[in-house]
Each structure stands twice: as structure tokens, then as C-alpha cells.
TIVEX-108809 format. One record per residue (C-alpha): residue number from 0; x, y, z. Coordinates in nm, 4 decimals. Layout:
BEGIN
@resi: NUM, xx: X, yy: Y, zz: Z;
...
This chain:
BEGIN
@resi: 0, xx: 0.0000, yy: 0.0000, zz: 0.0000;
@resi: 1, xx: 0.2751, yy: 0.1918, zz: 0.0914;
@resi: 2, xx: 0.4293, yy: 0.1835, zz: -0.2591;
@resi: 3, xx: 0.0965, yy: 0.2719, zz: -0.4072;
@resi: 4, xx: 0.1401, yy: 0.6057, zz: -0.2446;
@resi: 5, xx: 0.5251, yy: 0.6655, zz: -0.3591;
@resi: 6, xx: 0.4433, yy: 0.5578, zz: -0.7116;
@resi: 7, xx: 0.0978, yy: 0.7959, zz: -0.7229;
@resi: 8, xx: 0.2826, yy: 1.1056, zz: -0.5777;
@resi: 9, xx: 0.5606, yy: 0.9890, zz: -0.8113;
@resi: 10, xx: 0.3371, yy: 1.0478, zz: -1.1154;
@resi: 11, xx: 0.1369, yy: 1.3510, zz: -0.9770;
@resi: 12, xx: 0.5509, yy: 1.5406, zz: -0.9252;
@resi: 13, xx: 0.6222, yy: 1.4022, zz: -1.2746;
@resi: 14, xx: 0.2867, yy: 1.5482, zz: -1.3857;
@resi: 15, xx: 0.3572, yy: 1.8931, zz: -1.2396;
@resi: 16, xx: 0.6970, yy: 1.9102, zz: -1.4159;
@resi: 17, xx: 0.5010, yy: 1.8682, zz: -1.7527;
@resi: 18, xx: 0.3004, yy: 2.1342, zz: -1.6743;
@resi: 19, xx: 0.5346, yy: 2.3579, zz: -1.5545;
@resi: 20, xx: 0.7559, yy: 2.2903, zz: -1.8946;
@resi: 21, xx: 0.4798, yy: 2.4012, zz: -2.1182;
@resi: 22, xx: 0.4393, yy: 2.6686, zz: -1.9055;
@resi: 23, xx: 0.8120, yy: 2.7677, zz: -1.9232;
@resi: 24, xx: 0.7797, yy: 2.6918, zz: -2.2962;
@resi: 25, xx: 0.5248, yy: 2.9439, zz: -2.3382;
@resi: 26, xx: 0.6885, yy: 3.2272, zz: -2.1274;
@resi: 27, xx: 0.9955, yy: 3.1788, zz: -2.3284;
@resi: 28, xx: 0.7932, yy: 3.1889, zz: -2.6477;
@resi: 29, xx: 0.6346, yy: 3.5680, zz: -2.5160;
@resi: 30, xx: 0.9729, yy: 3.6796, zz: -2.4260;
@resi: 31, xx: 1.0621, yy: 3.5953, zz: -2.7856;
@resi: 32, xx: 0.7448, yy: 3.7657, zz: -2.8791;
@resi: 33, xx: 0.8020, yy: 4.0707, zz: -2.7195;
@resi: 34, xx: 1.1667, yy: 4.0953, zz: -2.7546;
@resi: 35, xx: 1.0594, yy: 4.1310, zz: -3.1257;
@resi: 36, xx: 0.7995, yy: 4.3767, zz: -3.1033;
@resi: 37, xx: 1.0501, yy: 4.5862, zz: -2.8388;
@resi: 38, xx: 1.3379, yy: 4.5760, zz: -3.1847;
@resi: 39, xx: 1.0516, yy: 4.6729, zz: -3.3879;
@resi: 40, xx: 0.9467, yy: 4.9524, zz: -3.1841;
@resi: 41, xx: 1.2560, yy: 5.0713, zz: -3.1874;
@resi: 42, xx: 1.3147, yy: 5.0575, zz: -3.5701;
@resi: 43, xx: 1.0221, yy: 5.3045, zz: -3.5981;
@resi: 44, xx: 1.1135, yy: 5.5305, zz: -3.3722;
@resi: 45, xx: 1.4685, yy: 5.5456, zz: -3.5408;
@resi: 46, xx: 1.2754, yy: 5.5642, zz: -3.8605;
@resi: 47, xx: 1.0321, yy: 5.8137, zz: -3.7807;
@resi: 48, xx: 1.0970, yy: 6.1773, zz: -3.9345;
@resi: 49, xx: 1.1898, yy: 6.4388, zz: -3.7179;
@resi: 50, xx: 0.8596, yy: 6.6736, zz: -3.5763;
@resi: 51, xx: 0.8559, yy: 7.0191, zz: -3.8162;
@resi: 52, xx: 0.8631, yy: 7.3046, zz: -3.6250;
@resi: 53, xx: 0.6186, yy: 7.4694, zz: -3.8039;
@resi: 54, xx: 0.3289, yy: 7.3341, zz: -4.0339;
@resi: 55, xx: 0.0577, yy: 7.5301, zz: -4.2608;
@resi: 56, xx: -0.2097, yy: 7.4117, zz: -4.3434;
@resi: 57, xx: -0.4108, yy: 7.4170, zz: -4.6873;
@resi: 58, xx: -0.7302, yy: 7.4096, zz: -4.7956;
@resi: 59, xx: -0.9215, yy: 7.2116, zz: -5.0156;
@resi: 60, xx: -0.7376, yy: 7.4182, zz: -5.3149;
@resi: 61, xx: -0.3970, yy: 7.3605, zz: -5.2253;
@resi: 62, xx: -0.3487, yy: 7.7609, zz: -5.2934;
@resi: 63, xx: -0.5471, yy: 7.8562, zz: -4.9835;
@resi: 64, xx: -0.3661, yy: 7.8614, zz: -4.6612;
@resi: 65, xx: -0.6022, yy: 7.8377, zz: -4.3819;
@resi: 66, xx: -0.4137, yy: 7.8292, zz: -4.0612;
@resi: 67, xx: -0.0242, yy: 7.8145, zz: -3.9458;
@resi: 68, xx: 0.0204, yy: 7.5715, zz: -3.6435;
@resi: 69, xx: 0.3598, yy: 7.4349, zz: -3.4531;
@resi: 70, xx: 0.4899, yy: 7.1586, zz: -3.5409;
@resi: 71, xx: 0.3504, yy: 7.0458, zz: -3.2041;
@resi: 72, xx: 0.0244, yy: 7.1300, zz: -3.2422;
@resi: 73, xx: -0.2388, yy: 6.8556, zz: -3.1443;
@resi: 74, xx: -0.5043, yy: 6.9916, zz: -3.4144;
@resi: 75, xx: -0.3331, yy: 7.0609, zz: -3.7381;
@resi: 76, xx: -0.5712, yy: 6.8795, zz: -3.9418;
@resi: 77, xx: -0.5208, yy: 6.6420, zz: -4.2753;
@resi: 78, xx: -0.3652, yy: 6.8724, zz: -4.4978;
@resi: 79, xx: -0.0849, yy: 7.0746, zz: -4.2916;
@resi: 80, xx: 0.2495, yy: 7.0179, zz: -4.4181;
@resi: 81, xx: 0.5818, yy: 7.0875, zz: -4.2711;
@resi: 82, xx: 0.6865, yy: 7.4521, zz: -4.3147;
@resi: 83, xx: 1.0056, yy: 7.6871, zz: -4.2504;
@resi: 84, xx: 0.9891, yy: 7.9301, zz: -3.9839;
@resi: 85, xx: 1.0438, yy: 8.2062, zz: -4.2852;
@resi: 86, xx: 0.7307, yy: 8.0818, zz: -4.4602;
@resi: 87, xx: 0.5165, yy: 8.0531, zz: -4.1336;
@resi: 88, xx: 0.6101, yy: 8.4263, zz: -4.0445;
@resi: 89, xx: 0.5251, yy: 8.5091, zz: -4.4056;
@resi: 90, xx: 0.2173, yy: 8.3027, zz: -4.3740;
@resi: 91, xx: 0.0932, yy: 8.5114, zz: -4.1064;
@resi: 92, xx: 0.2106, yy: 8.8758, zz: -4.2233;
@resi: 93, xx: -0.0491, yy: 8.8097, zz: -4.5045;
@resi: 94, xx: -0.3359, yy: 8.7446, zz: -4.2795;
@resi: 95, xx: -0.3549, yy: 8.3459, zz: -4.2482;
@resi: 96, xx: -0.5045, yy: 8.2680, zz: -3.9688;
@resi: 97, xx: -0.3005, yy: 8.1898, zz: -3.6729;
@resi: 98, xx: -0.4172, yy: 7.8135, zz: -3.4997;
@resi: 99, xx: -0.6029, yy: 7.9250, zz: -3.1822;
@resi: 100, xx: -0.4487, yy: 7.5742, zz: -2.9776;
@resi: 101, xx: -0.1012, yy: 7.5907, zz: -3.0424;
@resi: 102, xx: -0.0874, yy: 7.9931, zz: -3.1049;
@resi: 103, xx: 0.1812, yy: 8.0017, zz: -3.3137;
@resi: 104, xx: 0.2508, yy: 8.3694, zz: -3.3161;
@resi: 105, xx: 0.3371, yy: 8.3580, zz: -2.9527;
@resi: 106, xx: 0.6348, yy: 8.1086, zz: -3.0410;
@resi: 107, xx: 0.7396, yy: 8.3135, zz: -3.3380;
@resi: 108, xx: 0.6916, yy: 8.6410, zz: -3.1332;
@resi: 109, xx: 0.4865, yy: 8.8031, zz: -3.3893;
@resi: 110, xx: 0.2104, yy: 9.0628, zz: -3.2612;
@resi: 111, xx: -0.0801, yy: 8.9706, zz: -3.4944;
């Protein structure tokens, strides 16, 4: 009887050390995972283009400028595209409208 009991808690340990080497396989396969989406991540952000400092932003006719922003400006909308700070001063000595969020002006230190 007594052997019964070594051989049962024999096969429950040998049981447990399945388990716990799929779940080791698995952990190792996330750390793979995420090892590769860490590289990744970092790719892109080696990739990704520098912010502009300054964007304007057209209309539906690309000849109308509606609004100069910062190149940090959380509202730019589709069509702004990376400007000078030349052409965004120029921009808003003609009258385009200055983006009301990012104020634009202020950083350029034009009185409008």
C-alpha cells in the first residue's frame, strides 16, 4: 500500500513538471514575442521623421492657406504640411489665420 502512495505522488511530481515545462515553454515563447515587437518599436522610432517646427495648413485648393500651427500642435488637421519658420512668419504677415491651440505667433513672437 505503501508503494501505491510513492508511485501515485511519483506520477502527480512528474505530472507537475510537464506542466510547468509548457508553461516555461510558453513564457519563453512571449519573451521571444516581445523581444521582437521591443526591436521593432525601436526601428520606428529610429525611422520616424523628425517633428517640423512649423506646419501650414491648406485648404481644399492647395493655394489657400487656412491656418499656421507648430509643429507640435495637437489639431493641425489632414492637410498641414511641414513649413520653414520664414514661410510661417510670411504666412501670417499676409493674414492666415493663426491656430487658436497651439498659437503660433506667440512662439514666433509676432504681434498679430
Amino acid at each position: 500500500m505503501n508503494d501505491s502512495g510513492v508511485a501515485s505522488r511519483l506520477a502527480l511530481l512528474r505530472f507537475l513538471e510537464r506542466v510547468q515545462e509548457r508553461d516555461l515553454a510558453r513564457t519563453r515563447r512571449r519573451i521571444v514575442d516581445e523581444e521582437r515587437r521591443e526591436a521593432e518599436r525601436r526601428v520606428g522610432e529610429a525611422r520616424r521623421l523628425p517633428v517640423p517646427e512649423w506646419l501650414i495648413e491648406r485648404g481644399l485648393d492647395r493655394n489657400n492657406i487656412v491656418a499656421v500651427h507648430t509643429g507640435e500642435c495637437w489639431d493641425p488637421g489632414k492637410r498641414a504640411r511641414p513649413a520653414t519658420r520664414a514661410q510661417a512668419v510670411e504666412a501670417l504677415r499676409h493674414q492666415v489665420p493663426a491656430c487658436t491651440k497651439c498659437r503660433p505667433e506667440t512662439a514666433l513672437g509676432i504681434e498679430i
